[in-house]
N, C-alpha and C positions, 0 to 999 in steps of 0.2 A: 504494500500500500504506500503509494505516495508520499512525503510530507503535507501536512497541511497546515495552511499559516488562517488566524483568526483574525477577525476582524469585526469591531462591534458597529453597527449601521442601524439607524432607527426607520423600520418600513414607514413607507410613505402614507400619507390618509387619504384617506375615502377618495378626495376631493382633489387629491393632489395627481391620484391616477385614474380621474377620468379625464378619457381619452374627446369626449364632446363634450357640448354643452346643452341642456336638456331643457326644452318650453313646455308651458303646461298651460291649457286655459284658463281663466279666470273670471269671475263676476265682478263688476266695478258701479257701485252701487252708488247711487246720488240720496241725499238726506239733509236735510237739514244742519246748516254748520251748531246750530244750539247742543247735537245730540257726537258730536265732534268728540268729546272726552268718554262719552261712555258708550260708543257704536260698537266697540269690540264686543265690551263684556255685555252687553245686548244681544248678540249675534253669536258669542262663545258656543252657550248650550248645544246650540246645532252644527257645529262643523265636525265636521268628519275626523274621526279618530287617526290621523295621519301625519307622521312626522315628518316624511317629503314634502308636506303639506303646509308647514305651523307657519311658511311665509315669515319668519323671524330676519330676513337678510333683507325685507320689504318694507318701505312703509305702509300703514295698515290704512292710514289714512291721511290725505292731502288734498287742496286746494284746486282750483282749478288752473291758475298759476302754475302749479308744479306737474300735471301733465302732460306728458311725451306730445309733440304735437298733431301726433295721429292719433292719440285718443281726444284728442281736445274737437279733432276734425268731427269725430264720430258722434260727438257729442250736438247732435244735430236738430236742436231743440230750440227752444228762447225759454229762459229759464223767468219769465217775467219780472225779474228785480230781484227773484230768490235769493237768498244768502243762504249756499249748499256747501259742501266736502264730497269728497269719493273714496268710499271706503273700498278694501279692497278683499272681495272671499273667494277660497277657490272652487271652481266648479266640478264640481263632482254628484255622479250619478244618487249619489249620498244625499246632496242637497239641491233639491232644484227649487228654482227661481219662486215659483210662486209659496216656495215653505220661508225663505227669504224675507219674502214680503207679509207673509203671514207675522211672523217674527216683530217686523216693523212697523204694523199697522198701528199696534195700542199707545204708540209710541210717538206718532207721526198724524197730526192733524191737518196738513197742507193737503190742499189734493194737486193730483198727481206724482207726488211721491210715497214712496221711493221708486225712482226711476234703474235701469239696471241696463247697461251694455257688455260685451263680452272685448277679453283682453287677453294677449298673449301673453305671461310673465317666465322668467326662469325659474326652476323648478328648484335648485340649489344655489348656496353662496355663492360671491365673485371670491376668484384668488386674488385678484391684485384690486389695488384704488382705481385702476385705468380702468380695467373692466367694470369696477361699479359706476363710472363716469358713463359708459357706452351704454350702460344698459340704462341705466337714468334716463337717456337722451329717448333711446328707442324704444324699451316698453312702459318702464315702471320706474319712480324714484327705488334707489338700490344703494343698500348702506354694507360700507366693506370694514370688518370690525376682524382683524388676525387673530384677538384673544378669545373672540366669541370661537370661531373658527377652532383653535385648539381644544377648544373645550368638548366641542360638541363631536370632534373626528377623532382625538388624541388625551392619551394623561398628560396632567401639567406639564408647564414647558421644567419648572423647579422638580417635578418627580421622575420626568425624562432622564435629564442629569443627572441625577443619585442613582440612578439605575443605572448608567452607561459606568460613570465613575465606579459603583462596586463591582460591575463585571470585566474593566479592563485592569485585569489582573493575570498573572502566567498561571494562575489554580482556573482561572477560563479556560484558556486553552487545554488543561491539561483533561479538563470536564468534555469538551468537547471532541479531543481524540478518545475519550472513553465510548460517549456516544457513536462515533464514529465506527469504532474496534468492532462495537456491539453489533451495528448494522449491519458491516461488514461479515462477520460473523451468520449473522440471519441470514443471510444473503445466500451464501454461498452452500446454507444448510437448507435453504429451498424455505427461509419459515419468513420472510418478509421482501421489498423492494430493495432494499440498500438505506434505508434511513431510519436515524433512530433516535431520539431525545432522551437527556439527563437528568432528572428532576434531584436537587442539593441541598442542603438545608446548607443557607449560607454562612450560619453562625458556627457548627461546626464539622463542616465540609465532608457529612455522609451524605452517601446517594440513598436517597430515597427512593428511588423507582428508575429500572432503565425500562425505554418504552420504543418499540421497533413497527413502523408503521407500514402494515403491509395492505395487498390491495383490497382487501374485503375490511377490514379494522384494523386494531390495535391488542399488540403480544405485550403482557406486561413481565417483568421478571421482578422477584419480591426485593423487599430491603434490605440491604445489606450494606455490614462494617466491615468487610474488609477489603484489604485496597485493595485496587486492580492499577499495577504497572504498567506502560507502556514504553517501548526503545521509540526512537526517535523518528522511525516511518507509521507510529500509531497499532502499531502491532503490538499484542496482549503479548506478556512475559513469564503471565504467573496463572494458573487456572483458577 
């Protein structure tokens, strides 16, 4: 077996490996600017249980001023003198339009509203401020927040750290030719693919579980104190 050299790398998030970028429809509902602070939690009860969904990288609600200029086009009304907002829900077969307005009615004494047009929005955060600038322009005001971002794809950026820092250590490496020995091991016994994880108690460096991940599931082998050596191309020295 090879040498093999370690290397600690934190996988990318969610968001950082998609490959597009994903639209989703939307409701853009016209209301009364009075009802401006509490439109959401008005409207909460009924929205669809969806976390692609919760629109958090959106604003919920905004002016006529602050719409893209192709909604503002669509908006092809005369709003009589109205003083409105646009709040923004997404559309799904969960909620349709007239449960919406159902919603709004006890709430909403003008007539003719609330009013309702349909809008393309993105589906996920921007990565970058430029992208929340583009998309501002073309669908929807779009707020680009990187802490919000780590939180919601990644553990802290301070837990990241203490995790990198305790495992770039030479007891890493030597955890992970173990691992390696093992799979190799399965491998060539016909009992797995070639891969296999070390699970350690870090405080005092027994393996608790080695785990060999083959094509139907997962070989566990029990816990065990004693050490397992390795020569320098990763090969087992002691049974």
């Amino acid at each position: 077996m090879e040498l093999m050299y370690s290397r600690i790398e934190p996988l990318k998030t969610l968001h950082e490996t998609r490959s597009t970028d994903e639209f989703v429809e939307a409701f853009v509902v016209e209301i009364p600017a009075t009802l401006a602070s509490k439109a959401l939690s008005i409207v909460k009860p009924i929205l669809p249980n969806d976390r692609t969904l919760s629109f958090a990288h959106l604003r919920r609600v905004c002016t006529l001023n602050h719409l893209p200029v192709d909604l503002a086009w669509r908006r092809d009304y005369d709003s009589n003198g109205l003083n409105t907002v646009f709040l923004l829900v997404p559309n799904s077969p969960l909620l349709p339009w007239y449960k919406i307005c159902e919603t709004f009615a006890e709430h909403i004494q003008i007539e003719g509203l609330p009013r309702c047009f349909n809008a393309v929005v993105p589906r996920y955060a921007p990565l970058t401020s430029e992208q929340a600038i583009l998309w501002t322009e073309r669908y929807w005001p779009t707020q680009f927040n990187p802490a919000a971002q780590l939180l919601q794809d990644a553990p802290p950026l301070n837990q990241l750290r203490r995790v990198i820092a305790e495992l770039d250590t030479s007891a890493t490496t030597h955890f992970l030719q173990i691992a390696r020995a093992a799979a190799h091991d399965a491998k060539i016994n016909g009992l797995g693919c070639g891969t296999g994880a070390v699970i350690v108690n870090p405080k005092t460096g027994q393996i608790m579980l080695l785990r060999l991940m083959r094509g139907g599931g997962v070989t566990r082998r029990p816990p065990t104190t004693a050490p397992i050596s390795l020569d320098l191309a990763g090969q087992r020295t002691t049974p």
